[in-house]
Structure formats: structure tokens, C-alpha cells
Phi, psi and omega in degrees: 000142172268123188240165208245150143227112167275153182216150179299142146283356176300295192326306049121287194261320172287333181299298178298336180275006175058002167279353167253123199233026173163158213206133175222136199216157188302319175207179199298147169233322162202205215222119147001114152099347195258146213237144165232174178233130151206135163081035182038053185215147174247178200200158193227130163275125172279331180190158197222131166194164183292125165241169167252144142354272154354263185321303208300307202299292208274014171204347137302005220270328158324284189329313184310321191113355201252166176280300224218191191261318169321316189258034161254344170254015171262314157346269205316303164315330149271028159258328195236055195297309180282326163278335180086192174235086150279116183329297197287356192285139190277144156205179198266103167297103184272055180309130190210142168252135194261144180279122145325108160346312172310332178250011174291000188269000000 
């Protein structure tokens, strides 16, 4: 199934370059096996699961697309300006792989 996910254009390049390999959001956006397009790429979730904010920040943060575990919680705050970045908060971990051109069809 194809499904929508946005992503910052801060993003743009480590996402095509297969170096940012997950995204964590407030809610579900798919299911393992499930495929998106960003960045005129289509791209396949390998695996979708619960973390805390914490976990993501201190062992994802690379997965993530960021330089240091500081700038996946400064992100996150400015994304999320009224909640902020709480440690214990849960979210969804979307692990995704960009597809070889051979397999967009």
C-alpha cells in the first residue's frame, strides 16, 4: 500500500543518499511493506514501532538524519513547539528503505 509521509527538506538529502532510515511521529503513518514517495524516491517501511522520545534522541538519532543527539531534540522542538521534547513521551518509529528504480513500479 502507498501512504503519505512529510518530511522537512532539511531531510532532502540524507533520505536519497539512504543515510536518514527513520522518522518518528506522533502517529501511525504505515505498516512494514508499506511504500511512500518523498524526494522523487519511493521508499519502503521495514519496520514501524513504539520508543520513547529518549530512546529515539540517544540510540536513533543518526537513523534519524541528525549530526548529534542535540540537534534530533532541537528538531523535534521545533516541530513540536507546544509539547516540546519529553523524554517518557512514546512515538511511532517508522524504519524505511529507499528502493532501488527497479522496484518503483
Amino acid at each position: 500500500m502507498e501512504v503519505k509521509i512529510p518530511f522537512l527538506t532539511f531531510f532532502q538529502s540524507s533520505m536519497v543518499l539512504g543515510q536518514k532510515t527513520c522518522t518518528s511521529r506522533n502517529k501511525k503513518y504505515g505498516d512494514m511493506g508499506d511504500r511512500f514517495w518523498a524526494f522523487g524516491c519511493y521508499f519502503e517501511l521495514t519496520h514501524v514501532e513504539k520508543r520513547t522520545l529518549s530512546y529515539v534522541k540517544i540510540f536513533l538519532w543518526r537513523d534519524e538524519g541528525c549530526k548529534s543527539p542535540s540537534e534530533f531534540k532541537d528538531i523535534w522542538e521545533k516541530l513540536h513547539p507546544k509539547i516540546g521534547f519529553k523524554g517518557e513521551h512514546r512515538v511511532w518509529v517508522h524504519h524505511f528503505k529507499l528502493l532501488p528504480k527497479e522496484m518503483w513500479s
